[in-house]
C-alpha positions in Angstrom: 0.0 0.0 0.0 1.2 3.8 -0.8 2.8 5.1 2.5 2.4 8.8 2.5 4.8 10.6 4.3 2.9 14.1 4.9 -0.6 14.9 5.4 -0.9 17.9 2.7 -3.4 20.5 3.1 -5.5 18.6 -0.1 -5.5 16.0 2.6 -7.4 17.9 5.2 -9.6 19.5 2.9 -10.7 16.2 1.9 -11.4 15.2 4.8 -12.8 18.2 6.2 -15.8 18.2 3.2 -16.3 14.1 4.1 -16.9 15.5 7.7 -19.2 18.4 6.4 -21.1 15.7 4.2 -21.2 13.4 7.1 -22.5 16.3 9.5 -25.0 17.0 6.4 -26.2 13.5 6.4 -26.9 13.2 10.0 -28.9 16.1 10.3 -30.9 15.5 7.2 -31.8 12.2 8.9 -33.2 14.1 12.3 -36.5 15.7 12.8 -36.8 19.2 15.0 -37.5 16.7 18.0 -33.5 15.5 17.3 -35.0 11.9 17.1 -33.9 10.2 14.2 -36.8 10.1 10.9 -36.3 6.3 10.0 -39.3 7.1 6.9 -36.6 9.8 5.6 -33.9 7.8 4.3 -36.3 4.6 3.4 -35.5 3.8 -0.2 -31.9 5.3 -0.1 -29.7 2.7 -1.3 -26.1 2.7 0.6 -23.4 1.0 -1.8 -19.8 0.6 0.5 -17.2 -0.4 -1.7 -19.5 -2.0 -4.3 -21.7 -4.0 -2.2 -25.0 -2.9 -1.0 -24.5 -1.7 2.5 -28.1 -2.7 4.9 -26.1 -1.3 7.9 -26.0 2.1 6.1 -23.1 4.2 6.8 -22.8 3.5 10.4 -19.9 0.9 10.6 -17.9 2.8 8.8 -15.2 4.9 10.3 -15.1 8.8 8.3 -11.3 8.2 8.3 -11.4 5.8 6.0 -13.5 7.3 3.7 -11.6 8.3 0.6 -14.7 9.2 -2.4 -18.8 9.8 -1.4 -21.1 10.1 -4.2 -24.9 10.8 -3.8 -26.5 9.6 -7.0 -30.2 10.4 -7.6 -32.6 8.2 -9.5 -32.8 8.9 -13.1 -35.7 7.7 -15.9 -34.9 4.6 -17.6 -31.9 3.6 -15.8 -31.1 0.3 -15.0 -28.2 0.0 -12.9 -28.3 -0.9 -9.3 -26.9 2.4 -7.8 -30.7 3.5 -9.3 -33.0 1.0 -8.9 -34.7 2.9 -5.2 -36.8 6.0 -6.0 -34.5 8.4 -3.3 -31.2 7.4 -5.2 -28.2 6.1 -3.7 -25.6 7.2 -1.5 -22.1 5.7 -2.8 -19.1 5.3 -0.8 -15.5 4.1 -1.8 -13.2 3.3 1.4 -9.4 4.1 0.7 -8.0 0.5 1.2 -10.7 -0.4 -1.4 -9.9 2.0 -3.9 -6.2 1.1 -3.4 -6.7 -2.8 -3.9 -8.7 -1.9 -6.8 -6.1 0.4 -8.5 -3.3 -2.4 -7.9 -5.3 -4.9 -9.4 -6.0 -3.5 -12.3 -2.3 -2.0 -13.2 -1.4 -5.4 -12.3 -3.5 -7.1 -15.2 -1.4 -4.7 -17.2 2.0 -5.8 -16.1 3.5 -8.4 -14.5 6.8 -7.0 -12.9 4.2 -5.0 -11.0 2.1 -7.7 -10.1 5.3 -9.5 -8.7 6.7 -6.8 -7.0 2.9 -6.3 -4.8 3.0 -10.1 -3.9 6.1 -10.0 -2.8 5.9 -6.9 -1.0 2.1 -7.6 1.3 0.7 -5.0 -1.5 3.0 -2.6 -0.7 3.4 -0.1 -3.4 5.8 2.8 -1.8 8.5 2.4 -4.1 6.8 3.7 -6.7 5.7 7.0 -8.7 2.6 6.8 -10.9 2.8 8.7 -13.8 -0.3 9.3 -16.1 0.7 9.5 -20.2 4.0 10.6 -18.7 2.9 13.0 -16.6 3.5 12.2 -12.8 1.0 12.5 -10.1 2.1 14.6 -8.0 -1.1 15.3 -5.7 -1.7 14.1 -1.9 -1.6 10.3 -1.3 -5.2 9.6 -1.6 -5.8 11.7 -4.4 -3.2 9.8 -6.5 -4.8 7.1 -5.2 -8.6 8.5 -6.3 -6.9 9.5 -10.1 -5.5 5.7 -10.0 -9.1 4.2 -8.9 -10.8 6.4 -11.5 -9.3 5.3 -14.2 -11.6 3.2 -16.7 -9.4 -0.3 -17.2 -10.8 -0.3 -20.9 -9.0 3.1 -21.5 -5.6 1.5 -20.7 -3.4 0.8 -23.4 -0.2 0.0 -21.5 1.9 -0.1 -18.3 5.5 0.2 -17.8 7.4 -0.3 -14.7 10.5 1.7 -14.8 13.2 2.4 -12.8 13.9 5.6 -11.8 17.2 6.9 -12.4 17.5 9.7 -10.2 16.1 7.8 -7.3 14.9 11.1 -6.0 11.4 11.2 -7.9 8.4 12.4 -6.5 8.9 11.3 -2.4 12.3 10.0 -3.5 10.5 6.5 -5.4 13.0 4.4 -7.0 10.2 3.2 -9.6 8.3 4.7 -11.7 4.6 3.2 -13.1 3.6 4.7 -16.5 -0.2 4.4 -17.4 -0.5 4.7 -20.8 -4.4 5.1 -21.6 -6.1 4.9 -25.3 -6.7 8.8 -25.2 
């Protein structure tokens, strides 16, 4: 798993908004008597890391929260996120969305693949680059771009070794995701 040494102010601001959503949600689910309005958020769908959630959102801790989504039901869609007539409330954790990412870049290349089995998943040593363009924001949103990224728009990925050693947080590899455009 990425180790990120510094908490950059991206970081908090990320997390500060998940609280504010948070904040949002619990008092949206409150009447003025402060008791909590179970008929409010019937037929709100919670999805946690791709599986329908029945426990809602309260087993989750905000910390590891990395991505919430609140999708509303649209006409003549079919897909599961949209199947309740209050729309569905979508959340990616951030060990999720980092299995995900290292799963797909490892269907793309083997050396990778190697590297994270021998390494419990570890994936510190590298820089991701994009087209050849490195990602160079906070831990977690490298880690969001990386998750975001469609596996049928991948092309290619080369592992690299980075011959400065002093890439972005000094990685001595460097991971090149080449998409389709």
């Amino acid at each position: 798993m990425l180790r990120h040494p510094k908490h950059g102010a991206k970081g908090l601001f990320v997390l500060a908004v998940l609280f504010c959503l948070f904040l949002s949600m619990n008092a949206w689910a409150q009447d003025n008597n402060k008791s909590v309005n179970h008929s409010g958020d019937e037929g709100v769908l919670y999805v946690v890391d791709g599986v329908v959630s029945k426990n809602k959102l309260s087993h989750i801790n905000p910390n590891d929260i990395l991505m919430v989504s609140v999708q509303k039901k649209k006409a003549n869609d079919s897909s599961y996120v949209n199947t309740t007539d209050k729309g569905s409330v979508i959340v990616v954790t951030k060990r999720y969305a980092i299995g995900q990412y290292q799963k797909k870049i490892s269907s793309f290349s083997m050396d990778y693949k190697t590297y994270l089995l021998g390494h419990q998943n570890k994936d510190d040593v590298f820089e991701y680059e994009l087209n050849g363009t490195a990602l160079e924001d906070s831990y977690y949103g490298n880690a969001q771009k990386l998750y975001k990224i469609p596996i049928e728009s991948i092309k290619r990925v080369d592992v690299l070794k980075n011959p400065t050693h002093n890439g972005f947080f000094g990685k001595t590899n460097i991971v090149n995701i080449l998409t389709k455009n």
